[in-house]
Structure formats: C-alpha cells, structure tokens
C-alpha positions as CSV (number, residue, x, y, z in Angstrom):
1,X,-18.1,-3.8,-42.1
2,X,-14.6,-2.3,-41.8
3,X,-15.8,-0.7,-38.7
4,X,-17.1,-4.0,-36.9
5,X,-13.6,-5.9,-38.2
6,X,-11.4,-3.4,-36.7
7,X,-13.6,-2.9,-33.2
8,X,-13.4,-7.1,-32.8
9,X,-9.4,-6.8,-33.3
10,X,-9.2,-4.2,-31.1
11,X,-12.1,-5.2,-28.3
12,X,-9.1,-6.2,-25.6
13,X,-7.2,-2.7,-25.9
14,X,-10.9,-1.1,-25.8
15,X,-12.2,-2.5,-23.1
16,X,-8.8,-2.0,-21.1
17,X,-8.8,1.4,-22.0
18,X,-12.7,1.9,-20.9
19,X,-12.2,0.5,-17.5
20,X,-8.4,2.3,-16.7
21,X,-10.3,5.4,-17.9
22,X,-13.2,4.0,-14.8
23,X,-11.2,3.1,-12.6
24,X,-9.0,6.5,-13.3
25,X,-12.3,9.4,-12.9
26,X,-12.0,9.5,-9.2
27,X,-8.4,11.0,-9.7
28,X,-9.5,13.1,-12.3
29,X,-12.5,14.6,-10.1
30,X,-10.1,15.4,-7.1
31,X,-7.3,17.0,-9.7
32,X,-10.1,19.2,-11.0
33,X,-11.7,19.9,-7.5
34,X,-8.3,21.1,-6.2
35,X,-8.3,23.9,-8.0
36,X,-12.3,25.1,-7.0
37,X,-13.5,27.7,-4.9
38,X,-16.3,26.6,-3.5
39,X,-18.8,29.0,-1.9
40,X,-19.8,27.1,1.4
41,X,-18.4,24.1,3.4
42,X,-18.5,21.5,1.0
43,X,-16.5,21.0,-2.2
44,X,-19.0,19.3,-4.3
45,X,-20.1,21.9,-6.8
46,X,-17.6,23.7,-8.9
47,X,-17.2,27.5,-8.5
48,X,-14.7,29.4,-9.6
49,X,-11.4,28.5,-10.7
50,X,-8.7,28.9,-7.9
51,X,-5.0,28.3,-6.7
52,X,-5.3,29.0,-3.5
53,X,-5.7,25.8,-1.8
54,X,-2.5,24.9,-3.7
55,X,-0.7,27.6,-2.0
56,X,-1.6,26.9,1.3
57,X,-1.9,23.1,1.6
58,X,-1.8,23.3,5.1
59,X,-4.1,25.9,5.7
60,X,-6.6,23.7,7.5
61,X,-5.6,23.2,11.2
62,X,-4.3,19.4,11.8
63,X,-4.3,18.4,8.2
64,X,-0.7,18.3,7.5
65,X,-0.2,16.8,11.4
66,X,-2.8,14.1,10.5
67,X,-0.7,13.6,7.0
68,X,2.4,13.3,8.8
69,X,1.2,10.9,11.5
70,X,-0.3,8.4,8.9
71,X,3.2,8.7,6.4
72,X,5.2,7.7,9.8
73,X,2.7,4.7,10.9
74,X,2.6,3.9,6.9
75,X,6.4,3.6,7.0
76,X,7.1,1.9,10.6
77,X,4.6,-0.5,9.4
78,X,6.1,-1.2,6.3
79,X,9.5,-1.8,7.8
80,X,8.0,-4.1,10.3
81,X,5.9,-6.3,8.1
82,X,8.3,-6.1,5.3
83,X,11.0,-7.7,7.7
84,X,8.8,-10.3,9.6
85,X,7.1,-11.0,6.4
86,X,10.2,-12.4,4.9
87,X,11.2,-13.7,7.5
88,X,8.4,-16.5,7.4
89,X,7.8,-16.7,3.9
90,X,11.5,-18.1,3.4
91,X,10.2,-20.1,6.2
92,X,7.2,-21.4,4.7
93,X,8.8,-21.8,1.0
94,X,12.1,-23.7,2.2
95,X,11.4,-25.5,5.6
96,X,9.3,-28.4,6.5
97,X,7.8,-28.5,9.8
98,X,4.8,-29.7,11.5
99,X,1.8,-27.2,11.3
100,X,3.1,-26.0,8.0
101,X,-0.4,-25.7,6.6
102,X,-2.2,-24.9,9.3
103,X,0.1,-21.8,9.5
104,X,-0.8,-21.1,5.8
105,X,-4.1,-20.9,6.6
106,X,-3.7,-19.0,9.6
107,X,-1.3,-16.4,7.1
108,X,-4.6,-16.1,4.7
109,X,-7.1,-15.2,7.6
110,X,-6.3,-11.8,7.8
111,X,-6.7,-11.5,4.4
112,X,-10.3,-13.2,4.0
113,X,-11.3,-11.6,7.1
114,X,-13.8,-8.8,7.3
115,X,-11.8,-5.8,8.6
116,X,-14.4,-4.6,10.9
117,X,-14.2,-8.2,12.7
118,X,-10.3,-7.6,12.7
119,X,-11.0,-4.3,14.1
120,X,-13.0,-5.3,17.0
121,X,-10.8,-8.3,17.7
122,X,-8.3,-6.0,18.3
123,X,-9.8,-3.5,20.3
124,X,-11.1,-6.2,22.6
125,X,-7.3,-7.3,22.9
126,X,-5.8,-4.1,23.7
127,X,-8.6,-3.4,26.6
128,X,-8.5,-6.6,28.0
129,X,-4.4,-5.9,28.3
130,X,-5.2,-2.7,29.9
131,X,-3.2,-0.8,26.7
132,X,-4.0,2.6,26.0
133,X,-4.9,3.5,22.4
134,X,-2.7,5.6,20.7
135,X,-0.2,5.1,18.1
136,X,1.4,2.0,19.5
137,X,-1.2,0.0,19.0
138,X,-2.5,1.8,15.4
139,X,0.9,0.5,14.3
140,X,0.7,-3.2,15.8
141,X,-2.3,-3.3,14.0
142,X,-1.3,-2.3,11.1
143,X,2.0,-4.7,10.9
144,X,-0.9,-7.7,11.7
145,X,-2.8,-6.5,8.9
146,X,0.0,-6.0,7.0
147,X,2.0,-9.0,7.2
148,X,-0.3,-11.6,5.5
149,X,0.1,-9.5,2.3
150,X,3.9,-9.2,2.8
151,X,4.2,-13.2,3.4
152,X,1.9,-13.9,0.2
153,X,4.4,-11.8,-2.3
154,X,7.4,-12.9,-0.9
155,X,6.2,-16.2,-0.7
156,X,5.3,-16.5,-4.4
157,X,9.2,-14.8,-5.5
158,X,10.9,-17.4,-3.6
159,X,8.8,-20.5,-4.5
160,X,9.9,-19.3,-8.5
161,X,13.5,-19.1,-7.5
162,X,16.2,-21.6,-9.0
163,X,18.1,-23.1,-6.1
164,X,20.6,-24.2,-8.7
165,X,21.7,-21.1,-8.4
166,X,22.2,-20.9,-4.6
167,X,23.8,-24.1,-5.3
168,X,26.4,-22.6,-7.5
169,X,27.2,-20.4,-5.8
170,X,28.5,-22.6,-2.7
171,X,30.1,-24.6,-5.8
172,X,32.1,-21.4,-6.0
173,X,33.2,-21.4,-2.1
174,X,30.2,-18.7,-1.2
175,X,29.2,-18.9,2.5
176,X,26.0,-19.0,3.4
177,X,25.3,-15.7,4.4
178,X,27.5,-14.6,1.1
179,X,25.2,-16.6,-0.7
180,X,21.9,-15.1,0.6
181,X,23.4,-11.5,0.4
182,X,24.2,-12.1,-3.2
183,X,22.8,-14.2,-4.6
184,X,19.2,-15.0,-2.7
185,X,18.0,-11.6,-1.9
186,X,18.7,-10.2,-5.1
187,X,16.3,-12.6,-6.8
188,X,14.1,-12.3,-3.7
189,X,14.2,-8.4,-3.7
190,X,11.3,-7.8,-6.8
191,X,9.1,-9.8,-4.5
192,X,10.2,-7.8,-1.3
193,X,9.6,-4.6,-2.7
194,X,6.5,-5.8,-3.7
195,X,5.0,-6.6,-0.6
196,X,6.8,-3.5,1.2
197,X,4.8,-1.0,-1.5
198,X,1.5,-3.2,-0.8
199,X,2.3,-2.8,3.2
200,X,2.6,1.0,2.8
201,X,-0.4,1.8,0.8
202,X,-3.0,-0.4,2.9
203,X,-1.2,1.2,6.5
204,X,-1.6,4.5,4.8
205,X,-5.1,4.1,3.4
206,X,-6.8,2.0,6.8
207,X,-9.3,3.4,7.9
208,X,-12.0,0.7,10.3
209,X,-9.3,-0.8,11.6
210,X,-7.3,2.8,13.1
211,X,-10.8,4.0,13.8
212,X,-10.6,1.2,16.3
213,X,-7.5,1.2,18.1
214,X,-6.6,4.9,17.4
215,X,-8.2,6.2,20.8
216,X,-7.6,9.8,20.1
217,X,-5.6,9.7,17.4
218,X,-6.3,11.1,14.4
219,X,-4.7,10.3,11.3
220,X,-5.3,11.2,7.6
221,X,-8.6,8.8,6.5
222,X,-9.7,9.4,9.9
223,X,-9.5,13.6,9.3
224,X,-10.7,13.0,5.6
225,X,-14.3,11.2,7.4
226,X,-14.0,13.7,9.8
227,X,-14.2,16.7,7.5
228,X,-16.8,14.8,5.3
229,X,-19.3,15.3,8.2
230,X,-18.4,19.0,8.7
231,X,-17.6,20.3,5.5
232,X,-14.8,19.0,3.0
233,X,-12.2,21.7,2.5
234,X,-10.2,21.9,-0.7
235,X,-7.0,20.9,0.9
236,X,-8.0,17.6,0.4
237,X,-7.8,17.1,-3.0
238,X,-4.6,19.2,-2.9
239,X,-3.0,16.9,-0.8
240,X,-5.0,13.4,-2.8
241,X,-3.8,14.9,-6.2
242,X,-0.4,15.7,-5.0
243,X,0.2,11.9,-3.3
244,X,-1.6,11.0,-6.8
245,X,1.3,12.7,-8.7
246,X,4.0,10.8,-6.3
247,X,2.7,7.7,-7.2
248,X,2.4,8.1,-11.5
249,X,6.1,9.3,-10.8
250,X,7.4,6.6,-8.7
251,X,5.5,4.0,-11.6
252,X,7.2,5.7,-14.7
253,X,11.1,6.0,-12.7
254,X,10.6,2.4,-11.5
255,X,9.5,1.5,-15.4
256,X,12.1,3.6,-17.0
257,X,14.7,1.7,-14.3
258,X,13.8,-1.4,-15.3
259,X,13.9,-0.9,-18.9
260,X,17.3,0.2,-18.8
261,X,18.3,-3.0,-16.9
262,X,17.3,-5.1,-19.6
263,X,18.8,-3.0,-22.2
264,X,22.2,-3.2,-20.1
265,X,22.3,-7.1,-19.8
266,X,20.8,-7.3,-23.2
C-alpha cells in the first residue's frame, strides 16, 4: 500500500521522467555509436570500442564542408527571419490596419503547411524565375520557412508587454527611439531570442525543403541521407554528439544566467 501511495504522488515526475528518458535514447545511441568501430559500411552494430572517429572528425571527404555550409545558411537565416520577423510582429501586435487577419492567417500557413507542398511551391518559383539553385535560394527558403515561427514568438512577448511602461518612460522625457532601445526591446528580447534559437535549429535541421531548391548543393541532412544509402560512417555521430553537447551547454549557461538575474534584482 505504501508503494501504490507513493507511485500516485509521484505519477507526474514519473511519467515526465519516462518520456525525457524516450525522447532522450536517440542521443544516447549516437553518443555510444561514436565511439564504435564498425567492421563494414554501416554503423549499426557495435564492434569494438574506439576513439578514432573522435580524432579525426573530418576524416570523411565533404563532411565538415557540408557542416559548415548548413551552420552559415543556419545563421544568415536566422539573422534574416529574426529581423523581419520582428519587424511584423510589432506590426501585427500594435497596429490596426485593414487585412490584419487575413495576414495572420497567411503568417500561420507556413506553419500548417506540409513541407513537401512548400518545397515544391518553391522549386516551381525559382524555375519559373529562371533562378539557379544554389545557396541563394536554400537560404530564401529557409527565411520563408523560418519567419512564421519568428512572428508567432515575438508576437506572443509583445502582446504580454505593459505599455504603461513605454508610457513612463516618455513621462520621463524618453524619445521614441530611447524608449524602444530601453525600454521595449529589453522586454521584447526573451521573445526575440526565442524565435532567433527556433529559426536556427529548423534552418539547420531542413531537410525536404533544401533537397528542393539546393540544386547541387549539399549540406549537412542532405550528406547525412546521402551516406545513409551508402554506408553511415562514424563521423556522424561524432559530429550529432558533439552539436548535442553545444546544446546541453548552451541550456545550463543560459539557466545558470538567468538564475543569477533573479538573485541580483531579488
């Protein structure tokens, strides 16, 4: 009885441990698999324990070119989305206008939208303009993609905001770009950040719609599908756990950050 008491009290935790721990094994299988020497093409089967791949993470030809193409689409991506998504989401939260909600709706299409309908939207529109697929139009893509997630986080931070406080601060003789700058974007800049982070992942992790308007381009997904056919080499999970890693870090800084901002104003 003790037993059943204490596994009803604790069912939430339990069941949020069970599925982090599910959603978590992926991870855990390309950790371990990074440090396999398999015998053969593929990296399915564990082998023999082995550092190698970790050594030599670029020991595959075009991996690391591949990496570095989708981290520099990823982060021109970001930077355009971020700053056009802003842009109309302050639009949409503080302005009337005519169309308002049909521009709404046309913000949440891409999002409901199946990618591989995106994908061949676009495709269509880039050979109908005579464009030749490369990066350019990977990354206009991936800003159009992009930019309905931007719009829908940055939205949501400024529709919470207190415009008492904007309207202290021109109490207090503040301009109105010395009002934005100080006092708007900082409230606005959780939200921001938010969507910028969502912006880079998604560029980074597309893969349907860069299979489409890449051309000949090859970026990271596209070598990871690529190698799948062929043989998967163990540089993969080297660079998966590694980018892994990045991320746990970047979580804990940006928690240990925040914590000690509340402990300051507290």
């Amino acid at each position: 009885m003790a037993f059943v008491t204490w596994f009803k009290r604790n069912l939430v935790v339990i069941a949020g441990l069970l599925t982090l721990a599910y959603l978590l094994l992926p991870n855990v299988v390309v950790t371990v698999f990074s440090f396999n020497r398999p015998v053969g093409r593929f990296n399915y089967a564990w082998q023999e324990f082995s550092a190698d791949a970790w050594k030599d993470p670029c020991g595959v030809a075009d991996l690391c070119g591949s990496l570095a193409l989708s981290l520099q689409l990823a982060c021109w991506a970001t930077l355009g989305a971020t700053a056009l998504g802003t842009a109309i989401a302050f639009a949409l939260a503080r302005y009337r206008f005519r169309a308002r909600g049909a521009v709404n709706a046309l913000i949440f299409l891409p999002m409901a939208m199946p990618e591989v309908v995106m994908a061949a939207s676009l495709l269509t529109l880039f050979l109908n303009m005579g464009a030749q697929l490369g990066f350019w139009t990977i990354l206009i893509a991936h800003i159009m993609f992009c930019l309905s997630f931007v719009v829908t986080a940055v939205k949501a931070r400024v529709m919470s905001m207190d415009p008492r406080l904007e309207q202290a601060a021109q109490d207090l003789y503040a301009g109105p770009f010395q009002t934005f700058l100080r006092v708007t974007l900082p409230i606005a800049a959780p939200g921001i950040a938010a969507g910028a982070l969502l912006a880079f992942a998604l560029s980074f992790d597309d893969f349907i719609i860069t299979n489409f308007t890449a051309g000949s381009t090859v970026t990271f997904p596209m070598f990871v599908w690529g190698s799948a056919q062929r043989g998967t080499p163990v540089q993969i999970n080297v660079i998966g756990t590694a980018m892994f890693v990045v991320a746990v870090l970047f979580v804990l800084l940006s928690m240990v950050v925040g914590s000690r901002r509340t402990k300051s104003r507290a």
